[in-house]
C-alpha angles and dihedrals in degrees: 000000000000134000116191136064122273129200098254106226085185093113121091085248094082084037080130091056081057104073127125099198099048140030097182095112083030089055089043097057105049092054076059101050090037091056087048092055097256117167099201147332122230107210131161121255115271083203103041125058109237094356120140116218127191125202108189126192108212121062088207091070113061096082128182099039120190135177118255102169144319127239129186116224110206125184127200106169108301134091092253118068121223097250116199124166116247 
């Protein structure tokens, strides 16, 4: 849960912090909302059709956390890590 207000990136004009190939603007612009004090920012998945992703910036502020599933990330030589549930 989380109990504060995020910028919401949602709009097209912030279509360039969407790309899934590249986080070069997204991470621009979060050293930008971060120096202004921002808390967050709500955007929708690059990798998930109508999903609704939230990036918070204070640790402090995601509240009632509860486990939802391990997974183990294992790396052999590749990009892309084997990823099996716990």
């Amino acid at each position: 849960d989380f109990s504060a207000e995020f910028h919401d990136i949602r709009s097209d004009d912030f279509r360039e912090c969407l790309d899934a190939e590249s986080y070069l603007a997204s991470q621009e612009l979060a050293q930008q909302l971060l120096a202004a004090g921002s808390l967050g920012i709500v955007y929708p998945s690059v990798r998930k059709p109508k999903g609704t992703c939230i990036g918070c910036f204070r640790p402090a502020l995601v509240t009632n956390v509860r486990k939802a599933g391990a997974y183990d990330f294992r790396w052999a030589g590749k990009p892309e890590p084997r990823v099996t549930r716990r």
